[in-house]
C-alpha positions, -999 to 999 in steps of 0.1 A, spaced: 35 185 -110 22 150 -113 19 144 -80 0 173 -78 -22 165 -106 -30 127 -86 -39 146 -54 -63 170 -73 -80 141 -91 -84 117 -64 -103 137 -45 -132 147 -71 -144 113 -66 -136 105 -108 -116 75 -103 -115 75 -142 -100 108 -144 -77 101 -113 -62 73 -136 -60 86 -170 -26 95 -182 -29 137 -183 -26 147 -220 13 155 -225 27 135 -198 51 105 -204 34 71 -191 66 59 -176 65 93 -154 31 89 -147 30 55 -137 69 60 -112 48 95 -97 16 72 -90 37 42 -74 58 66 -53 23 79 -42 9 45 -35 40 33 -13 40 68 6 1 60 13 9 28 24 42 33 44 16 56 62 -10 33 70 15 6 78 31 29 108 -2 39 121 -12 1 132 20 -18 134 33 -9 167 -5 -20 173 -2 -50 155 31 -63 169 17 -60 201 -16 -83 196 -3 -101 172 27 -114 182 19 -147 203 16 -181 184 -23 -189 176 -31 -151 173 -31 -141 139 -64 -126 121 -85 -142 121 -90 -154 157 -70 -188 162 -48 -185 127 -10 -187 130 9 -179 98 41 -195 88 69 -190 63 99 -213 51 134 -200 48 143 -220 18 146 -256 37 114 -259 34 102 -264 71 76 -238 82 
């Protein structure tokens, strides 16, 4: 029913009555049926451009933007 209620009040265009808690509802079971929405949305988006991504994205020195590499340490602290 939440879920439900969300999809109903995000589309109005309301943002403040898409994230008021609905009158009777528990906030923890609002705010688990809005975060379950949010990671749906974005597992969704996320599939739509990785395989893209991975493809243009995957050489050293081509990261967005243009010319950027990113880096990350595995806890020895060496990129």
């Amino acid at each position: 029913m939440l879920s439900q209620m969300t999809s109903r009040t995000l589309g109005s265009g309301n943002m403040k009555a898409a994230v008021l808690l609905p009158e009777g509802e528990d906030r923890a079971e609002w705010i688990a049926a809005n975060t379950v929405d949010f990671f749906n949305e974005l597992s969704l988006l996320y599939g739509l451009v990785s395989e893209q991504a991975q493809e243009k994205y995957s050489k050293p020195g081509e990261g967005f933007p243009s010319g950027f590499e990113y880096r990350w340490a595995d806890g020895n602290g060496k990129p």
